[in-house]
N, CA, C and O of each residue as an XYZ file, in Angstrom:
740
protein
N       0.835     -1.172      0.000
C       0.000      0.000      0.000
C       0.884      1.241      0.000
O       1.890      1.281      0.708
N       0.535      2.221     -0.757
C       1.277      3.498     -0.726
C       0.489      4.756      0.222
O      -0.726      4.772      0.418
N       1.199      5.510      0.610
C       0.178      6.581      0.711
C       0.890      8.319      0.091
O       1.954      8.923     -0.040
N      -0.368      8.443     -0.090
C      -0.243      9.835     -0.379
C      -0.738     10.913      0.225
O      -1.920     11.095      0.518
N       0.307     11.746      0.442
C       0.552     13.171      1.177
C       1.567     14.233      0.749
O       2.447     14.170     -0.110
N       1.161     15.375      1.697
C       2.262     16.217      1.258
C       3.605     16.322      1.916
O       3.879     16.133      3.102
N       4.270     16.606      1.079
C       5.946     16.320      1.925
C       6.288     17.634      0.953
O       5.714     18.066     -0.046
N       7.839     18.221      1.906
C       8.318     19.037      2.096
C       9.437     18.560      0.841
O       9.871     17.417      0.981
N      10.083     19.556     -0.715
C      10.729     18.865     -0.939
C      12.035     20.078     -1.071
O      11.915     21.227     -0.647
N      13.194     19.570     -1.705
C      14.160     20.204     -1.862
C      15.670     20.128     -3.358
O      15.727     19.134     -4.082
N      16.400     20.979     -3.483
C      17.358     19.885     -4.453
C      16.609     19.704     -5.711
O      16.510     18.583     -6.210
N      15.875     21.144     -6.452
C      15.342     20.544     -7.231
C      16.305     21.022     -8.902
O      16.890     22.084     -9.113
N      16.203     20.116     -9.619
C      16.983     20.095    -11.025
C      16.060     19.814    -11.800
O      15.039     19.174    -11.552
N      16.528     20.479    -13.166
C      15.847     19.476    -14.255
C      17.074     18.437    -14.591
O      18.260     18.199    -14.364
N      15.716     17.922    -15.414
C      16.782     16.401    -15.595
C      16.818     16.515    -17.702
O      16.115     17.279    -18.364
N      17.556     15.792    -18.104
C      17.721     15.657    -19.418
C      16.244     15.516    -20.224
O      15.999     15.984    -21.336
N      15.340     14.756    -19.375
C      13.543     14.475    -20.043
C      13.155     15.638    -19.795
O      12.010     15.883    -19.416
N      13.878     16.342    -19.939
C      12.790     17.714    -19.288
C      11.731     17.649    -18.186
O      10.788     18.420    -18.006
N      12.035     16.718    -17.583
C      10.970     16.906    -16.100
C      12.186     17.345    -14.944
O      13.248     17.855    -15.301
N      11.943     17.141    -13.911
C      12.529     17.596    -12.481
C      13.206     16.575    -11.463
O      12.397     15.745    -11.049
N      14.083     16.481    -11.122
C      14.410     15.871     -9.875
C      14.879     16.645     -8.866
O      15.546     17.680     -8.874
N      14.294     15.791     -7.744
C      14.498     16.326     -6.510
C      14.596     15.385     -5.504
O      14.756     14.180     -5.700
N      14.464     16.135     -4.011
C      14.185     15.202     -3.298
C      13.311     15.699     -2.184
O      13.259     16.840     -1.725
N      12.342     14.174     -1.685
C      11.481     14.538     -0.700
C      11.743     14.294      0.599
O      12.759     13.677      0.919
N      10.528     14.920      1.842
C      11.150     14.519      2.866
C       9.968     13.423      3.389
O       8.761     13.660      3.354
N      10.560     12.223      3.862
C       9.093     11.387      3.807
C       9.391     11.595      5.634
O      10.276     12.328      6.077
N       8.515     10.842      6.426
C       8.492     11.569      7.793
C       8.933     10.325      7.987
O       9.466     10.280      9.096
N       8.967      9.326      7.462
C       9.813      7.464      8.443
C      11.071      7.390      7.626
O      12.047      6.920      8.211
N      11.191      7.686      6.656
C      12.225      7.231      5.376
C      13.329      8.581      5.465
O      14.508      8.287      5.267
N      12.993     10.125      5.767
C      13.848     10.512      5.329
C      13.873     11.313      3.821
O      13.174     10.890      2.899
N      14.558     12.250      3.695
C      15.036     12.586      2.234
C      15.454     11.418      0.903
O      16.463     10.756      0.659
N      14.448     11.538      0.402
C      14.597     10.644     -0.491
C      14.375     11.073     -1.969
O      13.636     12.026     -2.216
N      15.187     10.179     -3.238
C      15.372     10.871     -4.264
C      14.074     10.981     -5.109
O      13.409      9.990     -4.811
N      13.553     11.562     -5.824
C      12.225     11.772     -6.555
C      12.715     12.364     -8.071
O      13.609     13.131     -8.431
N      11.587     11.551     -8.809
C      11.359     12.615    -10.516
C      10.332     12.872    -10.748
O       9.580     11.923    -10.974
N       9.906     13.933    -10.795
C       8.856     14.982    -11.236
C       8.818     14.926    -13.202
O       9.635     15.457    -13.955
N       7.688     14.171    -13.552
C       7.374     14.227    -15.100
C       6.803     15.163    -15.641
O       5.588     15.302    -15.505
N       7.700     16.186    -16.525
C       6.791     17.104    -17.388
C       5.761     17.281    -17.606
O       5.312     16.338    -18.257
N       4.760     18.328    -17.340
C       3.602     18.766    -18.116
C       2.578     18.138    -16.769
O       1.355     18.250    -16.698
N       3.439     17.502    -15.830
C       2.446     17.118    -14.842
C       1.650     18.315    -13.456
O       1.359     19.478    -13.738
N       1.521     17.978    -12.652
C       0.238     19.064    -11.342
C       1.569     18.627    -11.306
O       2.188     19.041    -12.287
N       2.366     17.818    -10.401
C       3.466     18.743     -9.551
C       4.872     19.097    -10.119
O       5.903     19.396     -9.515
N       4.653     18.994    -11.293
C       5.925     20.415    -11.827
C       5.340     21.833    -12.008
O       5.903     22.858    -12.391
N       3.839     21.584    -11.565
C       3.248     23.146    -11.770
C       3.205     23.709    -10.289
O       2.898     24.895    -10.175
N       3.554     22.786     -8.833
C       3.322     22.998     -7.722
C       5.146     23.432     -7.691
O       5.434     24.403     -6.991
N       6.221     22.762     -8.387
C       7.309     23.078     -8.334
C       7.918     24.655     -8.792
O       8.798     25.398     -8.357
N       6.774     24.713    -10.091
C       7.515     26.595    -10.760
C       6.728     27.105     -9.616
O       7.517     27.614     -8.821
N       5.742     27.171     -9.275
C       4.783     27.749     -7.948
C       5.350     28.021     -6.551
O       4.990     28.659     -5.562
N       6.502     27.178     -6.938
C       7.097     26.796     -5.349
C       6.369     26.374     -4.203
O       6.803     26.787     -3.128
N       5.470     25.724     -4.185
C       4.704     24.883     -2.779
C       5.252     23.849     -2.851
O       6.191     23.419     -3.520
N       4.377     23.314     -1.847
C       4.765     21.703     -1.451
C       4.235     20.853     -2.260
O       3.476     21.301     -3.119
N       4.448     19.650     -2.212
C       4.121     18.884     -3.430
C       3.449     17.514     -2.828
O       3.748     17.114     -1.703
N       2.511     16.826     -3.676
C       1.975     15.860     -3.062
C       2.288     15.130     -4.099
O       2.067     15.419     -5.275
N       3.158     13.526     -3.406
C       3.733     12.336     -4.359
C       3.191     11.042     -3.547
O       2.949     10.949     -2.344
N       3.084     10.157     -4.486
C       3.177      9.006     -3.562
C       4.260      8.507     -2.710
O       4.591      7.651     -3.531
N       4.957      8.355     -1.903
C       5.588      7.994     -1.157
C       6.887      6.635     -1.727
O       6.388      5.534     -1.961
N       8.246      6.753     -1.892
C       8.937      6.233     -2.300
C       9.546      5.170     -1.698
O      10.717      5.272     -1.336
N       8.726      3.841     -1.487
C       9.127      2.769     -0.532
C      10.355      1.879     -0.593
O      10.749      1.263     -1.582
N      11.027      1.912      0.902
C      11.872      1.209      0.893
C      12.162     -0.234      0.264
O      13.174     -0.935      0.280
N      11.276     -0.360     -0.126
C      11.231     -1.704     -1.265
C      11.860     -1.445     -2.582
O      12.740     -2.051     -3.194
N      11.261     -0.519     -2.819
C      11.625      0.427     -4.270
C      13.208      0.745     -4.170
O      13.838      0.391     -5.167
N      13.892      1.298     -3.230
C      15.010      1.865     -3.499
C      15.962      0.298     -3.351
O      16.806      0.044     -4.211
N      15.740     -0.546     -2.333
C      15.948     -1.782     -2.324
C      16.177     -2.760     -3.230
O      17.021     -3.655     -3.182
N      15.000     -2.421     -4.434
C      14.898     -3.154     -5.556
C      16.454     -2.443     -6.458
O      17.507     -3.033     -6.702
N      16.048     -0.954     -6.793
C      17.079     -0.587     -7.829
C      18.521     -0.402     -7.008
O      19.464     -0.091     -7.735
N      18.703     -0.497     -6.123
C      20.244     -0.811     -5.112
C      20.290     -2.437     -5.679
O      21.256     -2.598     -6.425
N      19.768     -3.214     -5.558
C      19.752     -4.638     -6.133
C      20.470     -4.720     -7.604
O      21.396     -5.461     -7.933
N      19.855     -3.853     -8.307
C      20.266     -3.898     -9.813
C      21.447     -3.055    -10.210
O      21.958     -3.293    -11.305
N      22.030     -1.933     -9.326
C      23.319     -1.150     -9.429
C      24.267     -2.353     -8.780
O      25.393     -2.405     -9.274
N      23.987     -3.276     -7.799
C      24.883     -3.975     -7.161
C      25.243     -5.275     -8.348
O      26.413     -5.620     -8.516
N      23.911     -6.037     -9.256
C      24.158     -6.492     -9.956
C      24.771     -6.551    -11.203
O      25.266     -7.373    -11.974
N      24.508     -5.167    -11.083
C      25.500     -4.309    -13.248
C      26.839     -4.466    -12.823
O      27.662     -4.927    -13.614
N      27.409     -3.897    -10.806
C      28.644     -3.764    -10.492
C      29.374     -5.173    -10.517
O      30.532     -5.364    -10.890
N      28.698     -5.892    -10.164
C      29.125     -7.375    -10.079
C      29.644     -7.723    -11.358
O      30.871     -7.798    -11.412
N      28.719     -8.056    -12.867
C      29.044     -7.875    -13.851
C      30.106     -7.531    -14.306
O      30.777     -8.182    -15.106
N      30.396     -6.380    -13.806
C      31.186     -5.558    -14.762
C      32.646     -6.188    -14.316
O      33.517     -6.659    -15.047
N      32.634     -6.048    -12.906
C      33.762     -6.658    -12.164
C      34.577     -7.658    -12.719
O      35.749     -7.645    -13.095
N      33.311     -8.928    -12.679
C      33.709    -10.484    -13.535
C      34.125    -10.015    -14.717
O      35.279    -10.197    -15.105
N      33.156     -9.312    -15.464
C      33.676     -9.321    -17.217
C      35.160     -8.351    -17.220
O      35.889     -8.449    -18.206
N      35.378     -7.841    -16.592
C      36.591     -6.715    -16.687
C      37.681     -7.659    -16.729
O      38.478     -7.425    -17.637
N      37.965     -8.731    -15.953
C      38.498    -10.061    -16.229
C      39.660    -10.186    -14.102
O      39.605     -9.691    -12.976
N      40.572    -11.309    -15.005
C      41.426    -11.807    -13.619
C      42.833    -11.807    -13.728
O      43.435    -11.914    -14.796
N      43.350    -11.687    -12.622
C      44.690    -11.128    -12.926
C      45.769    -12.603    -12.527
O      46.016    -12.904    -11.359
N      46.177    -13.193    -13.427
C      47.079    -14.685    -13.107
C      48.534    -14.570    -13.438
O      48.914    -13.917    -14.409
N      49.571    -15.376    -12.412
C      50.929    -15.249    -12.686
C      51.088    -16.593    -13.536
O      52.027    -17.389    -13.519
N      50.427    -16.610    -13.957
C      50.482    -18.479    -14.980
C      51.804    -18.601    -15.661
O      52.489    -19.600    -15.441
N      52.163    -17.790    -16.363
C      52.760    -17.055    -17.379
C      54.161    -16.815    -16.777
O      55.117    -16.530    -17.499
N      54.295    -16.978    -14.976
C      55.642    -16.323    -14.813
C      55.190    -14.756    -14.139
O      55.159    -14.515    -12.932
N      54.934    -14.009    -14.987
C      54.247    -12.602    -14.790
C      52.603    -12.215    -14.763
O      51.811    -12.638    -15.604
N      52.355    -11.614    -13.996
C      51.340    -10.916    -13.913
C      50.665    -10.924    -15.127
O      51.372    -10.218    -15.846
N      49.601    -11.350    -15.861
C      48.473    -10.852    -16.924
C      47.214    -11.093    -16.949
O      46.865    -12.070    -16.287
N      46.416    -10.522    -17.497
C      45.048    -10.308    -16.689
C      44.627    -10.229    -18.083
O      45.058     -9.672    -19.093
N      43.041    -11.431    -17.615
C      42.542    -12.423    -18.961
C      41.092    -12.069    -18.546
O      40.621    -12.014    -17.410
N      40.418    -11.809    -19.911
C      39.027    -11.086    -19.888
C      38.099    -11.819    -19.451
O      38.076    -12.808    -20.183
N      37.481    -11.881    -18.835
C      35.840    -12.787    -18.243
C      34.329    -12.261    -19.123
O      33.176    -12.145    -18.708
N      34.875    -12.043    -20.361
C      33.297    -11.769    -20.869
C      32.552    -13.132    -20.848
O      33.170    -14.152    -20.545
N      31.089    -13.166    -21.202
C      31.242    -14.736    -21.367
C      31.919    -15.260    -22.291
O      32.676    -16.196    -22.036
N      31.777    -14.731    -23.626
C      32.599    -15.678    -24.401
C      33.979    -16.390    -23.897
O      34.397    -17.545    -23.968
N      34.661    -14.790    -23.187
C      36.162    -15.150    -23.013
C      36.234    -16.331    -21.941
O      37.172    -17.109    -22.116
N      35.212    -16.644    -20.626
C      34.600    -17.604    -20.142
C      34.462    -19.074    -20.864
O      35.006    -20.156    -20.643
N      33.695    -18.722    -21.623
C      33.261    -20.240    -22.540
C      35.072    -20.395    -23.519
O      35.569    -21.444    -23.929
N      35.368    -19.687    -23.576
C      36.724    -20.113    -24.458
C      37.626    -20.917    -23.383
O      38.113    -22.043    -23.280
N      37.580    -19.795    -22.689
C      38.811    -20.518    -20.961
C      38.495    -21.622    -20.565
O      39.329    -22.354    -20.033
N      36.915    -22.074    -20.778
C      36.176    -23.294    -19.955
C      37.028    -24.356    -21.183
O      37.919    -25.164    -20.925
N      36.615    -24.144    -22.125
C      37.005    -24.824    -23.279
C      38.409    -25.764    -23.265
O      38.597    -26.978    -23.341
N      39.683    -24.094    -23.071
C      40.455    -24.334    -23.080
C      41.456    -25.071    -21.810
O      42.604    -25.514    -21.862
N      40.587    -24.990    -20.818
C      40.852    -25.883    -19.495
C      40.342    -27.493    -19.552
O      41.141    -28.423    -19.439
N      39.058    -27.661    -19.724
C      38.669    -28.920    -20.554
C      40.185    -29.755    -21.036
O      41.080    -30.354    -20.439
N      39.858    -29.387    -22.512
C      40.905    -29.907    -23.341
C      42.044    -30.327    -22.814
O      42.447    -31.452    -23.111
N      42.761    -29.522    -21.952
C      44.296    -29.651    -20.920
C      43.922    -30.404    -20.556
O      44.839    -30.943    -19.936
N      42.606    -31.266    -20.409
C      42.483    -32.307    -19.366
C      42.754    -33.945    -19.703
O      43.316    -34.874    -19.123
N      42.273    -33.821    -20.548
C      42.268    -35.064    -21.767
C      43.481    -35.802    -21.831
O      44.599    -35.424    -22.179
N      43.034    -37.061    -21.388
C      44.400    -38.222    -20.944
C      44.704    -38.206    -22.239
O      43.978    -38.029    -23.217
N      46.386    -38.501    -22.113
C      47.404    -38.908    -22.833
C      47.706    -37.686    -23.837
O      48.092    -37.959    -24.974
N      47.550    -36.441    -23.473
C      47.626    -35.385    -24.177
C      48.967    -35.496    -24.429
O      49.551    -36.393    -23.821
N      50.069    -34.296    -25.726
C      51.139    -34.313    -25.918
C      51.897    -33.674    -25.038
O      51.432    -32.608    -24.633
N      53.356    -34.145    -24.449
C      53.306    -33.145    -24.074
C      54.097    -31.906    -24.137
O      54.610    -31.242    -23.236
N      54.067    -31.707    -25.796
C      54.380    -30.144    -26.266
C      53.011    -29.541    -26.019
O      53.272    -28.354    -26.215
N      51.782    -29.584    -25.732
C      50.420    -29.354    -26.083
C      50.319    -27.595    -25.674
O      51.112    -27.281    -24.787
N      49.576    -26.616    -26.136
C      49.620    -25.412    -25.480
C      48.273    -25.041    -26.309
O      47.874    -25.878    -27.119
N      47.614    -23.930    -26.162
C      46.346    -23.432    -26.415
C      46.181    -22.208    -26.299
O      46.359    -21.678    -25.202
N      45.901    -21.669    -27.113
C      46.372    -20.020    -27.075
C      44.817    -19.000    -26.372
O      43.610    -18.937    -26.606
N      45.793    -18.366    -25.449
C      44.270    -17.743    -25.077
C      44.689    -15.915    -24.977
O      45.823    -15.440    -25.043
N      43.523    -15.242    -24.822
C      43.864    -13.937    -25.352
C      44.329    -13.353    -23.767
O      43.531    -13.919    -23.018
N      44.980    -12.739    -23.163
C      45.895    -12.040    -22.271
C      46.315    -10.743    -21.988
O      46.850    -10.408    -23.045
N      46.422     -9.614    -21.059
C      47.251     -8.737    -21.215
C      48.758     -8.672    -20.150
O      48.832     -9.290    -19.088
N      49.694     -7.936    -20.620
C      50.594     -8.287    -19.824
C      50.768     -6.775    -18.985
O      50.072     -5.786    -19.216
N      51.770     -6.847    -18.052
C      51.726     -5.435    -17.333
C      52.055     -4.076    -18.238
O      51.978     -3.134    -17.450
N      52.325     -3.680    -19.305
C      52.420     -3.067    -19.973
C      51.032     -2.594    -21.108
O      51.227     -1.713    -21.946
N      49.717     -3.273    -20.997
C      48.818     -2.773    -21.383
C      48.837     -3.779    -22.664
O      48.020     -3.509    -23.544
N      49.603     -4.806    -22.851
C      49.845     -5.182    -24.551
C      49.112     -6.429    -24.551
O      49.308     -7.460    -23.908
N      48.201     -6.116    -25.431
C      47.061     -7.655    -25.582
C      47.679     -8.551    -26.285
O      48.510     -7.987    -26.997
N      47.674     -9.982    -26.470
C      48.271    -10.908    -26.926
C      47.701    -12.496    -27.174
O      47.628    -12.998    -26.052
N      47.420    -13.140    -27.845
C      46.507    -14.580    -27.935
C      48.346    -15.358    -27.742
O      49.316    -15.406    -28.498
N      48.124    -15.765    -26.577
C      49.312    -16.601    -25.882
C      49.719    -17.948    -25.725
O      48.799    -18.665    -25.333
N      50.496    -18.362    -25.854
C      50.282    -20.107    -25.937
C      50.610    -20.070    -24.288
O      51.338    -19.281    -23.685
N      49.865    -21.135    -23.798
C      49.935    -21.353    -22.737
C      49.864    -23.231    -22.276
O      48.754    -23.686    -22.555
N      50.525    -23.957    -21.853
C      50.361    -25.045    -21.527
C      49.732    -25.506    -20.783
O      49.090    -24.625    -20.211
N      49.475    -26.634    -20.350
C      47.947    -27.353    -19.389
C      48.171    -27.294    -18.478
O      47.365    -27.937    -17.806
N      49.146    -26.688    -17.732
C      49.399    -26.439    -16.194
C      48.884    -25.134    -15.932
O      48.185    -24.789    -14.979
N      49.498    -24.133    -17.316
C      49.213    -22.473    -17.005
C      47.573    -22.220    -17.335
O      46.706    -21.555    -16.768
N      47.584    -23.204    -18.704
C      45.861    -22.610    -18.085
C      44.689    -23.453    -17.705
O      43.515    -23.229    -18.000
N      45.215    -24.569    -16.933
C      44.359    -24.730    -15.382
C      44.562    -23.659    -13.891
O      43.802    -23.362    -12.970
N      46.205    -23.245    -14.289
C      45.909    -21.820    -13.000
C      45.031    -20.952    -13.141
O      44.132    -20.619    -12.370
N      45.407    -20.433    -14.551
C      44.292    -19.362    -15.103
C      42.630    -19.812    -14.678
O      41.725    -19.111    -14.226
N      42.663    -21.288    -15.034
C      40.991    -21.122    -14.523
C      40.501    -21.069    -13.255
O      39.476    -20.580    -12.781
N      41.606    -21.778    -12.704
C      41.449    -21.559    -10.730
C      41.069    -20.010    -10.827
O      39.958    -19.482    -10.842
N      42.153    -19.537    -10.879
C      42.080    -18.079    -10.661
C      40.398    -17.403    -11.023
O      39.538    -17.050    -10.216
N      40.355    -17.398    -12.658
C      39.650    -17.132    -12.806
C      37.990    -17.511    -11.859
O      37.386    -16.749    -11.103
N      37.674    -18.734    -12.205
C      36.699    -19.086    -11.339
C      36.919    -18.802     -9.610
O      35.897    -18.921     -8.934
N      37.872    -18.529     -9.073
C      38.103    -17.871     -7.556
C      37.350    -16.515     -7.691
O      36.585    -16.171     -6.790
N      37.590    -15.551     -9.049
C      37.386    -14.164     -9.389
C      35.874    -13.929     -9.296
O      35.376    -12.928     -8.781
N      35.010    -15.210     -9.985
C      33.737    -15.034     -9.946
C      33.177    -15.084     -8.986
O      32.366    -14.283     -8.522
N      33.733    -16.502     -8.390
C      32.659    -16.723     -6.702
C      32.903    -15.889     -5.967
O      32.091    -15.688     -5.064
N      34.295    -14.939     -6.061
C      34.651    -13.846     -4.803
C      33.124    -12.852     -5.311
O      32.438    -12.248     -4.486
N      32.908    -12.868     -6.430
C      32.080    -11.665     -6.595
C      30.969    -12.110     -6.443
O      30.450    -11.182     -5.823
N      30.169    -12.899     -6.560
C      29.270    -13.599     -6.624
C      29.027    -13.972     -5.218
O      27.842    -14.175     -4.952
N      29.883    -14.111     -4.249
C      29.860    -14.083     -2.739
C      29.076    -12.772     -1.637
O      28.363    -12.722     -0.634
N      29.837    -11.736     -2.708
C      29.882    -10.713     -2.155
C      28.869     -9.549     -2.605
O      28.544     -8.519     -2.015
N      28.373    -10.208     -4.203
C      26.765     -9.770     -4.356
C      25.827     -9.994     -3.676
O      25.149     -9.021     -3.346
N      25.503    -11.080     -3.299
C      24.899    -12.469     -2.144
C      25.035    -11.451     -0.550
O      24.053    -11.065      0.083
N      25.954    -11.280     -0.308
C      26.684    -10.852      1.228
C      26.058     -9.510      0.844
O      25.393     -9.122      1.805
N      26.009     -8.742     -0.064
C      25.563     -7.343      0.083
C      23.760     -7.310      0.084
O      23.233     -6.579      0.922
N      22.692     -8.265     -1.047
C      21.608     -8.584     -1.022
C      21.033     -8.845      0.162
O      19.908     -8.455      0.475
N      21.916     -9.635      0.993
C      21.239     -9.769      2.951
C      21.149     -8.736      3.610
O      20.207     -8.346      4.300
N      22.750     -7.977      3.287
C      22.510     -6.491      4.075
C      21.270     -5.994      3.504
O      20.376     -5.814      4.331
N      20.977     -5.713      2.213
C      19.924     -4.917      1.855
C      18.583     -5.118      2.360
O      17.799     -4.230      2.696
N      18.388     -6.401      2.381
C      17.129     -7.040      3.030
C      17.483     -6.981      4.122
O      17.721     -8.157      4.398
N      17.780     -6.144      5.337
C      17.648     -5.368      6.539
C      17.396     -4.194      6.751
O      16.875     -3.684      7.743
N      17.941     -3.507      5.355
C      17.803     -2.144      5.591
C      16.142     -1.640      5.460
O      15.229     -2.109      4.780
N      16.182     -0.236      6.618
C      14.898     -0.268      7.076
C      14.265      1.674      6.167
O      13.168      2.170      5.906
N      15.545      2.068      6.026
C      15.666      3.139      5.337
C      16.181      3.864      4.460
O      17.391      3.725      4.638
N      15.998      4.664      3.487
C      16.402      4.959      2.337
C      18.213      5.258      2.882
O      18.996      4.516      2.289
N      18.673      5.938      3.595
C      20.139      5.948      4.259
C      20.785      4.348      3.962
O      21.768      4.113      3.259
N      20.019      3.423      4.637
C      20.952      2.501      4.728
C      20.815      1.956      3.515
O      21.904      1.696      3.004
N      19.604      1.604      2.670
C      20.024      1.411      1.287
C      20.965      1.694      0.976
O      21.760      0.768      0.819
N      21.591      3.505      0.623
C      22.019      4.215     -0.238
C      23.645      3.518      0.383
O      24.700      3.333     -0.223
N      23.203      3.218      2.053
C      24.924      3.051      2.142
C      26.045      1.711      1.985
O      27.228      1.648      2.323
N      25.010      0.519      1.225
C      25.619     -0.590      0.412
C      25.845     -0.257     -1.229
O      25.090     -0.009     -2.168
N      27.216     -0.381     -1.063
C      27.866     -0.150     -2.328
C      28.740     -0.981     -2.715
O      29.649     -1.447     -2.027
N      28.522     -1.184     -3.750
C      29.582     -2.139     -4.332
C      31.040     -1.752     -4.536
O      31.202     -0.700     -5.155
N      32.120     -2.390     -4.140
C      33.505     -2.441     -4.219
C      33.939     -3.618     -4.381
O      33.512     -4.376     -3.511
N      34.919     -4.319     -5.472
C      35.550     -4.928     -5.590
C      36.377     -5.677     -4.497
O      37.144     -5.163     -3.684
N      36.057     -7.022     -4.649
C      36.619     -8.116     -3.612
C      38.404     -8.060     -3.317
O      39.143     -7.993     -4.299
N      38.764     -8.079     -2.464
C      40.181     -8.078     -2.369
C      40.507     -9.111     -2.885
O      41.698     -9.413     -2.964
């Protein structure tokens, strides 16, 4: 159930749609963020300067889209890729899926009894100098690579999980706002 009343608001902008953002003050929740749609009663209560009557922006709601900034961050994290000394040195191998389904691929294969053993499989890499490279790598280096890699996901995937519980406690738009995603050590 929502309710509607008037609240006190502040912080007001236009936004690129040509409507308004701002923010309200709800009396349990706090200052919370709001958009005001063009051509509507309260962008005419906004040039007017009064108070404005909105439906009320529930902690469910901000809960939900904190859910989906935590999930794009997660994403991005994994796909940005993992950093392995397979190689001897430091290089850091992309986690898109494809680059995923290639690595899965190419870990597989290393597995396969009675392989040669000149055997190597080239996978794409960067080294500390920024320089991309499709690398031969042998069945030792890239089974590290996939440890690694798959360590890279569940750390994040842990810690999406570990942040979703916090969220499902939070009781107010504050503590929403104050789970943020940062990268796993």
């Amino acid at each position: 159930m929502t309710d509607s009343t008037v609240y006190p608001y502040k912080d007001v902008s236009i936004n690129r749609f040509g409507g308004y953002d701002c923010q309200i003050e709800h009396p349990a929740f706090g200052w919370l963020p709001h958009t005001v749609e063009p051509d509507s009663a309260l962008e005419t209560a906004i040039k007017a300067d009064t108070t404005i009557t909105v439906t009320a922006y529930p902690v469910a709601s901000a809960i939900a889209e904190q859910e989906q900034v935590i999930r794009s961050a997660c994403a991005a994290a994994i796909t940005a890729g993992v950093t392995s000394s397979a190689l001897g040195a430091a290089h850091t191998y992309p986690l898109s899926d494809t680059d995923q389904a290639n690595l899965n691929a190419s870990v597989v294969a290393s597995l396969i009894p009675d392989l040669a053993s000149d055997w190597t499989t080239a996978v794409w890499c960067e080294d500390a100098d920024g320089n991309w490279a499709l690398t031969a790598h042998t069945a030792s280096q890239i089974q590290t690579v996939g440890v690694a890699a798959k360590a890279w996901v569940v750390a994040c995937q842990t810690q999406k999980q570990a942040m979703f519980t916090t969220l499902s406690a939070c009781t107010t738009a504050e503590e929403v706002a104050a789970v943020v995603w940062s990268n796993p050590s």
